[in-house]
N, C-alpha and C positions, 0 to 999 in steps of 0.2 A: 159050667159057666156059660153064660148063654152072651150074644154075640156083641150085646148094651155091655157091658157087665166087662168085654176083654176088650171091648173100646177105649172106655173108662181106665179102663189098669194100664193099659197101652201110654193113653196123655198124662197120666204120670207119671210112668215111666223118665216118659219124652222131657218132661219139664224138672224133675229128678235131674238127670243125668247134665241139659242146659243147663239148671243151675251150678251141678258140680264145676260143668268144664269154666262157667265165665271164672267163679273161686280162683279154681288155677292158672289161670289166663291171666287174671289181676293178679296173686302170686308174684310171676313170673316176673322180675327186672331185669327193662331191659333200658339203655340209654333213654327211647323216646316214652317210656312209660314208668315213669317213677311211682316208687314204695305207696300205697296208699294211705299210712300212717308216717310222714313225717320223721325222724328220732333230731333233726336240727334242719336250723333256718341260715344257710351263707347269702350274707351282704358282700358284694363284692364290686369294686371299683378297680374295673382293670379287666385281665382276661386270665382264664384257670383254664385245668381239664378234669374233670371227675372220668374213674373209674369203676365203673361199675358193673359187678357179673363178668367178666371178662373182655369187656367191650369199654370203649372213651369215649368221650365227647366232650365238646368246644363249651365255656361256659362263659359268659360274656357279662357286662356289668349290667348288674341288675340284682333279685333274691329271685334263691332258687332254694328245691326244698332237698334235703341227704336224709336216707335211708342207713341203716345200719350196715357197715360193712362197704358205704362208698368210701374213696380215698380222693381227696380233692390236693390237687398239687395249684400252686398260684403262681403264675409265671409274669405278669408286670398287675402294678398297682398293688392293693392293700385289699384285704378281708373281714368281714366279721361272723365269727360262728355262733349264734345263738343258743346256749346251753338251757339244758332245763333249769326253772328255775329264774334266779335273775345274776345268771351267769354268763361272760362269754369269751370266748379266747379270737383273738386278732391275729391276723396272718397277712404275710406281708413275700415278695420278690425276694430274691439274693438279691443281696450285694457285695462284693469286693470278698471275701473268703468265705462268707456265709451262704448255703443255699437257699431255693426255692423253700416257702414253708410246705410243707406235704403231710396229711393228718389223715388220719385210719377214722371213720366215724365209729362210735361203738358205744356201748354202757358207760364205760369209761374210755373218753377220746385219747386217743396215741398220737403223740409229735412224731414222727419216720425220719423228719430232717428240715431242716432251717431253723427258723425262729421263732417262737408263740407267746404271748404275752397274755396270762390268766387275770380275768378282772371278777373278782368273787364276791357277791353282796353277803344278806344276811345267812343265807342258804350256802352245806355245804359244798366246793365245788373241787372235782377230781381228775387232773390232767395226766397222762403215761408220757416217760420219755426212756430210751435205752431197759424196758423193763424196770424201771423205779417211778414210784408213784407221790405226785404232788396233791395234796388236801390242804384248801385253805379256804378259811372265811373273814370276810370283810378286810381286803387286803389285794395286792398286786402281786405277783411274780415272773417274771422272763424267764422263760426256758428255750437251751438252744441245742440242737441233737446235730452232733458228726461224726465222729471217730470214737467219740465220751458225749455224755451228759450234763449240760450247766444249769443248776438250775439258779437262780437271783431273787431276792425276795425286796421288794420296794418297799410294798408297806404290809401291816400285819405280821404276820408266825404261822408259818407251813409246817405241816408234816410231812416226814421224808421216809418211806418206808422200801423195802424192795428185798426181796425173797426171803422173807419171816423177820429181816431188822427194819431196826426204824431210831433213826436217829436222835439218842437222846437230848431231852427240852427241844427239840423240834428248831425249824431255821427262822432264825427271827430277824426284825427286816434291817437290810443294808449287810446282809451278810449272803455269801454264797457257798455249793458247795458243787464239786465235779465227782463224778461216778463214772469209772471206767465199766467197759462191757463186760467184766467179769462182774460187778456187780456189785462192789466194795465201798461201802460208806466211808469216808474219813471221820476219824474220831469225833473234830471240831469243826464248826466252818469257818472259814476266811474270810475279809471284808468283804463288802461286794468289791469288784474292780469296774471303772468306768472306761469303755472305748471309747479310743483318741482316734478318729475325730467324736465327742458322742454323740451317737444313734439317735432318732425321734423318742425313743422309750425311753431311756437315758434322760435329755433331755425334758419329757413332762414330769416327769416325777421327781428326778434329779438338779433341778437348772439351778436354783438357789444354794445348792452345797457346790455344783459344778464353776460357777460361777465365784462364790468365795475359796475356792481352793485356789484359785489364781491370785486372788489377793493377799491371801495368808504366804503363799509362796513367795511373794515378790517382797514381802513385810520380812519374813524369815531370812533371807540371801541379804536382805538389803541392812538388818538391823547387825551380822556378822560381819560384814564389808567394812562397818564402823570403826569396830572395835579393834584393838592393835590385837597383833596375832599371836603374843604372849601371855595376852589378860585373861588372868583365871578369877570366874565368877565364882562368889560364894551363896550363904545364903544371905548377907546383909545387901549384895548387890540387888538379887533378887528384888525385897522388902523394898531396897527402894523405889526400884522401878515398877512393879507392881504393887501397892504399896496395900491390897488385900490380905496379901499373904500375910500380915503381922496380924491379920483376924484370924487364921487357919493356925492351931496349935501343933496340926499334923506335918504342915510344912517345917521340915529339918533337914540338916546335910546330909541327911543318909538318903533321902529321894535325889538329892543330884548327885550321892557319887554310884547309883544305879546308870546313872547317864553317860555315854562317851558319843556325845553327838555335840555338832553348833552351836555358839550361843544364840543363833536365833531359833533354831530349832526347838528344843527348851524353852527361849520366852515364847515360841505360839503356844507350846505344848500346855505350861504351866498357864497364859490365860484362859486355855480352854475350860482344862480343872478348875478354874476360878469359878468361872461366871458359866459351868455348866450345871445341870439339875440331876437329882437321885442319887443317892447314896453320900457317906462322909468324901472327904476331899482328898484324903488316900488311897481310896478306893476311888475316886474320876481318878488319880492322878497316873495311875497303874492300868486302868483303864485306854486310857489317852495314849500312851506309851505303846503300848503292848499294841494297839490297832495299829500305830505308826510303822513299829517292829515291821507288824506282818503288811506295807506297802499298803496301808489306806491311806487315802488323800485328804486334806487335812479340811477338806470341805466335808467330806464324809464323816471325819470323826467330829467334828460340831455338830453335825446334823442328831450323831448318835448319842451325844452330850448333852442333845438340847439348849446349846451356847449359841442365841442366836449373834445374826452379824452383825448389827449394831453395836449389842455390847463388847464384842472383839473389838472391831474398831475403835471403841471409844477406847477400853483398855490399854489398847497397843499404843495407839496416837498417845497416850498420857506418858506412857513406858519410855518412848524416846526421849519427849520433853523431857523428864524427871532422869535420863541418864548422864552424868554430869563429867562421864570418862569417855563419850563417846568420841570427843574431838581432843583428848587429852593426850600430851606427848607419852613415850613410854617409862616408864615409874624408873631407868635405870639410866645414868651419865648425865653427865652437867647440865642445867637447865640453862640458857640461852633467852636474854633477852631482846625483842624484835629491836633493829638497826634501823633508824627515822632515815629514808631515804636522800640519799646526797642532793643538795641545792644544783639544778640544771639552768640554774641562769647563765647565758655566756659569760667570758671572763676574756680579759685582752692578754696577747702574749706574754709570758714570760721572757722579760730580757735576758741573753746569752751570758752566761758565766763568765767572769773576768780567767784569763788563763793564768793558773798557776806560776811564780818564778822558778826558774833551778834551782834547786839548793843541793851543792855538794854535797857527797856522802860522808867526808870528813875535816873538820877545817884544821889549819896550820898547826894554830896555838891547841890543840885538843878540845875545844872547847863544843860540848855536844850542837848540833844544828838550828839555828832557832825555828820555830814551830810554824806552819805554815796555815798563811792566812784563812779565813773562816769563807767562804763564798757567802756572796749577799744574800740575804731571803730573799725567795720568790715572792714578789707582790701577791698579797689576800689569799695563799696557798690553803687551801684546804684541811685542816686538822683534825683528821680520823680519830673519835675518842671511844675504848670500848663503854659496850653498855652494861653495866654492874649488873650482879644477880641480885635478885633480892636478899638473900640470903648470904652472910660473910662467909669468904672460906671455900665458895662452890666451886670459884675457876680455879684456886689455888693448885692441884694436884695438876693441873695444865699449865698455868704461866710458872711457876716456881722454876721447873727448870728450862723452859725457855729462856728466863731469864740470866738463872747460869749461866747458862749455853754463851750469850751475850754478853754476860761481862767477863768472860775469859776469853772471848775474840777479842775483845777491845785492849784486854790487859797485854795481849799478843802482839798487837799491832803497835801498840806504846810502846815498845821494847824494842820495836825494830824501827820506828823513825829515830 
């Protein structure tokens, strides 16, 4: 090899070997020298700390770019993680029992703890929480990771899968379902439940059923306060009051003796079934029930009925109107007609009673005592007169021996003047 020739082999070497190290150099994450591909984009309003490679840093509000494998914890303000796709999950501070949100970046993004709210378009998008996996398109979910797993579906149908199960018909929305750390699907899911006070999440998705659950509630309490605490509803009370129900051939007494709850509870329940959508009216009506059973709010189970709130309202406001027992005495003992109150115009004294003469207790000649005189009437005295029933015969079982009672005093007294 002559001396041109090991020059030559030499600077490629050299340029060789530079190229390799810058590779590994850019490789290398480290805090000040992030991923050079991206795997997501956090918007963040507030201040965070990412993780990365075994080292931290301060993340301030702004977009910044995560690599596979950072861990971004959010310690005040709110987040957005930009998923591939037209996906993205929101992270947000503890508050009050919930923690910091804190997310693993990866293939598939990991919750670690707090709260995360999946917003999924037409593409499908796939969140981890406790080892179970959420998959969902075009649709919302909240998930909250601490001790267990919650995951909430707003809008859309999730699937729920986690070490080879997968939750059958999948979670569909306004329903939730919790996975302890072992790992155990519950059979069914349960309504969603909404936090008191509720959450911003809560809140935009929720505000219109959160909203009418207070109404419904207050309609419910207030339409049983009515009624006397003996009144048992059938189904013709029903018919009247909702007076739908005589279109519904399904509605019979065997759907209220499934019931041992309020009678307002029941009329919300049965307008919902009325004027909700999908399926025959036995099937809302069991429906409606059965989410109550299991503690939904009755904003929720409209929502899930599709019974918007206008038409509740309309229904319920008619229901009171149209209830004709609701100020009515109770079906049992004498009815009682209202007493015109007493004339309050003054009146001038009554003059003192003339006083009684002696009269001996037996006279000479045997002759029994004469009878002693009648006191004057009171000038314009007042003459209390009862008020008749309508009906002959009602007070009878009342004055009949009152009356007795009275004329065997009186026949007593006549015997001993």
């Amino acid at each position: 090899m002559t001396r041109r020739a090991g020059r030559i082999w030499l600077l490629a070497a050299l340029n060789v070997a530079v190229l390799a190290f810058a590779l590994v150099a850019s490789a290398i994450v480290t805090p000040d020298n992030p991923e050079i591909t991206p795997a997501a984009s956090l918007t963040l309003n507030g201040t965070a700390e990412v993780e990365r490679g075994g080292q931290t840093r301060r993340l301030a509000t702004g977009q910044h770019a995560l690599a596979i494998g950072d861990r971004v914890q959010i310690f005040t303000g709110e987040a957005v993680l930009t998923l591939a796709g037209d996906g993205s999950l929101e992270l947000r501070a503890g508050s009050g029992m919930a923690g910091d949100s804190r997310v693993e970046i990866g293939p598939v993004p990991a919750l670690l703890d707090g709260d995360a709210l999946l917003v999924a378009g037409a593409e499908e998008q796939v969140v981890e929480a406790g080892g179970t996996r959420l998959s969902l398109v075009d649709g919302a979910a909240r998930l909250s990771r601490s001790a267990s797993a919650t995951f909430a579906v707003y809008e859309g149908r999730a699937n729920l899968s986690t070490a080879g199960r997968t939750l059958d018909d999948g979670l569909p929305a306004l329903r939730q379902v919790v996975v302890g750390d072992e790992g155990m699907l519950p059979l069914t899911p349960s309504p969603l439940r909404v936090s008191e006070p509720p959450d911003p999440w809560d809140r935009r998705f929720l505000g219109e059923a959160i909203d009418l659950s207070a109404v419904l509630e207050q309609r419910s309490i207030g339409f049983t306060a009515l009624l006397q605490d003996d009144f048992s509803p059938d189904v013709f009370f029903y018919q009247t009051v909702l007076d739908g129900l005589l279109l519904e051939p399904g509605f019979d007494q065997s759907l209220l003796d499934e019931q041992d709850r309020p009678v307002g509870e029941t009329l919300v329940g049965a307008a919902i079934a009325l004027v909700g959508q999908g399926g025959d009216f036995r099937a809302r009506w069991h429906e409606v029930f059965e989410l109550r059973q299991e503690g939904a709010s009755w904003g929720i189970i409209a929502l899930d009925q599709a019974a918007s709130r206008e038409s509740l309202q309309a229904v319920l406001d008619e229901a009171v109107a149209r209830s004709p027992l609701l100020f009515a005495p109770p079906s049992s003992g004498p009815v009682f007609q209202p007493v015109q109150p007493p004339d309050r115009t003054p009146r001038p004294p009554s003059p003192p009673l003339a006083p009684l003469p002696d009269v001996p207790s037996r006279r000479p000649n045997g002759q029994p005592p004469a009878p002693a005189p009648e006191p004057p009437p009171t000038p314009e005295s007042p003459v209390l007169v009862p008020s008749q029933p309508d009906d002959d015969g009602v007070l009878d079982p009342v004055v009949d021996p009152l009356a007795d009672l009275l004329d065997g005093v009186l026949e007593g007294l006549g015997g001993l003047l």
